[in-house]
C-alpha angles and dihedrals in degrees: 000000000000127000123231129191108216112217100202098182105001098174083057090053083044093046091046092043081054094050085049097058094034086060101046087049086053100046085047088053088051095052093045084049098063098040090061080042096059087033096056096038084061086040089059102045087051086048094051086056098051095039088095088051100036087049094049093051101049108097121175115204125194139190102269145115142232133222120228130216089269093044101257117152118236101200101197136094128317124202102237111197139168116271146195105181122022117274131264095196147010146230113234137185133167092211139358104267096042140096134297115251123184117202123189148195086281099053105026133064102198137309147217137219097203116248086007130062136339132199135198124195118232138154106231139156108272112194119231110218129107131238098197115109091226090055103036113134128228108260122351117329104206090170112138141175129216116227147134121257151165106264119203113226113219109165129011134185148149090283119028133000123219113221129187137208135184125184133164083273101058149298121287137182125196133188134218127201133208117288089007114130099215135011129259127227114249095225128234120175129178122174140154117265116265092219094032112032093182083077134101109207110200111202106191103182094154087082097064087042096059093033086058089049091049089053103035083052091043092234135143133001145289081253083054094049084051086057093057099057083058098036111116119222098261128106100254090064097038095045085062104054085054096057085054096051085043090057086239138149112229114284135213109267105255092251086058086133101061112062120227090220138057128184121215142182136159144129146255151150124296127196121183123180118202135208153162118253115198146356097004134115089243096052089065117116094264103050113112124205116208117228114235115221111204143150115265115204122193141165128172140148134245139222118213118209093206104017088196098064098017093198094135113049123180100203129190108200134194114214121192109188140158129192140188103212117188119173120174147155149183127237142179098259113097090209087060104028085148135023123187139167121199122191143163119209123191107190139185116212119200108181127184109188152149124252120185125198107231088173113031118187140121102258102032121023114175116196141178132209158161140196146159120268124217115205128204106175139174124197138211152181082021105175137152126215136207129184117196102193091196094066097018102230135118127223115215107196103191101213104005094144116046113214132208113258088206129051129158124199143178116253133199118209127184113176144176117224110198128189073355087274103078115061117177113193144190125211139187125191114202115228108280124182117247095178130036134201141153103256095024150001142194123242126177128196126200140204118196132186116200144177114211132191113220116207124207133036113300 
């Protein structure tokens, strides 16, 4: 006799065998979790020590040259580095491998960083008044120092340059003509009115003296005059008036190379953990909140403020995410032996943040940042549940709790860039409430580990 193993419903012993092993991965995910959890939450306090140290050490040198005191060119590599004020001084190598040199106002005439900036030393008047609403004087300030300086040079042609200089006071911009030994500062004044000091006064002198330059050089045209009287105290305006006075067409910026944008997707693991907050049964000690492990998909685009260096990023970022939340609990109260709530969320995440570069080199770039998360979310399968052991029967309520549509939170992000294409990131989403009420409310946090493609060439 032969035995024989009937199979009754063998795609339901196949669907359950399949539940089986989809629970114990996820409860694996969820263990090794919180194990890169506990492991990047130490990662980051030891990186927030060594940010001074890490910052100090970066250097980015670039192919350049400096000028010495003689005028003799030193081809060779200049440490380019963000700024908020002109330099007083420059890094300075012949090769790769040799040694630093620092030149400074005294012993260099100016340098370049090839493709990206130039300066020029000069002493020139520099005037003394502030621009800032909470400094302005009462009445014109024509105080000035005189001082030599690094000059950025920002447009250059056969008949004026345009310079630029920036200090704790303010930003300034000068001009130099043809045949003229020094330049001169294009003047901006703003200051309070003697006799109303509610006032702001806006003296905007730099218009005569361009105007004067467009006739004296024969360029442009009466609409162009016209430009000049509207034109703001920044260098894109300015910069075009000196191409005008130059007789040239308009030119690519000289960062034309970097791209001030930069396009990104890519995909992780998203893990979001739900609870009650407040005067509600499930917000009672023993209540437990199960963790919802899900794929997270995003994709954004950044803005870089100095495409050359791309330290600072402003980024915008898409989020697609789902979650199954259960919380639950058990009481004394036969009526109410067990409590649950089962919900699904499908959210949309739009993100604008800051990320800033801490380490910042081709192959590795580590970065910090933070944002504000706008969450546009739709729910499912939203039913509460009672068991009353006494009768032994449970009670489903379908919507019983009406959630927000709309939350915002505050996320956290450290990431990793490498070869400047894979970036592999950490965030952490602060608890935000999804449903409000008098006495309670429910808030869910998430953590989320993803891998991003960057796409150009930074």
């Amino acid at each position: 006799m032969q035995n024989h193993i009937r199979w009754k419903h063998p795609e339901v012993e196949i669907f359950n065998a399949l539940k089986i092993i989809a629970r114990w991965w996820k409860l694996i995910l969820i263990l090794l979790y919180n194990q890169l959890i506990i492991s990047m939450k130490r990662s980051l306090l030891y990186l927030l020590f060594a940010i001074p140290f890490v910052t100090a050490a970066q250097s980015n040198f670039r192919k350049g040259y400096v000028l010495t005191n003689t005028v003799d060119t030193l081809k060779g590599y200049v440490n380019y580095r963000e700024r908020s004020v002109n330099p007083t001084s420059v890094q300075f190598k012949p090769m790769t491998g040799a040694k630093v040199q620092t030149f400074t106002l005294k012993n260099s005439s100016g340098y370049t960083v090839d493709d990206v900036e130039r300066f020029e030393r000069y002493e020139v008047d520099i005037s003394m008044s502030s621009n800032n609403v909470s400094s302005l004087s009462f009445g014109p300030d024509s105080s000035s120092r005189r001082d030599t300086v690094f000059l950025k040079v920002i447009q250059k042609g056969e008949n004026v340059t345009l310079y630029g200089y920036r200090d704790n006071i303010k930003n300034r911009f000068y001009i130099k003509e043809k045949g003229a030994a020094v330049p001169v500062e294009l003047v901006y004044e703003r200051y309070l009115d003697p006799d109303n000091k509610g006032n702001i006064i806006t003296a905007g002198k730099f218009g005569g003296q361009l105007l004067e330059l467009l006739i004296k050089f024969n360029a442009g045209t009466i609409a162009d005059s016209e430009k000049i009287r509207r034109i703001h105290y920044e260098e894109e305006d300015l910069s075009k008036i000196s191409l005008l006075i130059n007789k040239q067409k308009a030119e690519a910026a000289v960062q034309s190379k970097y791209s001030r944008t930069r396009l990104f997707a890519g995909s992780g693991i998203s893990i979001s953990n739900t609870a009650y907050r407040g005067d509600n049964e499930l917000a009672n000690a023993a209540a437990t909140n199960k963790s919802s492990v899900s794929p997270i998909l995003t994709a954004g685009m950044d803005l870089f403020a100095n495409p050359a260096i791309g330290k600072l990023i402003y980024r915008v970022e898409l989020s697609l995410v789902q979650s199954k939340n259960e919380i639950s609990t058990t009481t004394d109260v036969q009526a109410n032996a067990r409590l649950s709530h089962t919900f699904n969320q499908y959210t949309a995440m739009v993100v604008p943040q800051l990320i800033y570069n801490i380490y910042n080199t081709d192959p590795l770039k580590i970065y910090l940042g933070a944002g504000f998360a706008m969450s546009f979310s739709k729910y499912s399968n939203n039913k509460s549940s009672r068991y009353n052991s006494f009768r032994d029967e449970t009670t489903v309520t379908e919507n019983q709790i009406n959630f927000e549509a709309f939350s915002t939170s505050f996320p956290f992000r450290l990431g990793m860039v490498f070869s400047k294409r894979i970036e592999v990131v950490a965030i952490y989403m602060p608890t935000s409430s999804i449903a409000n009420y008098n006495f309670f409310n429910i808030g869910v946090k998430r953590y989320t580990i993803g891998l991003n493609y960057l796409f150009g060439k930074h």
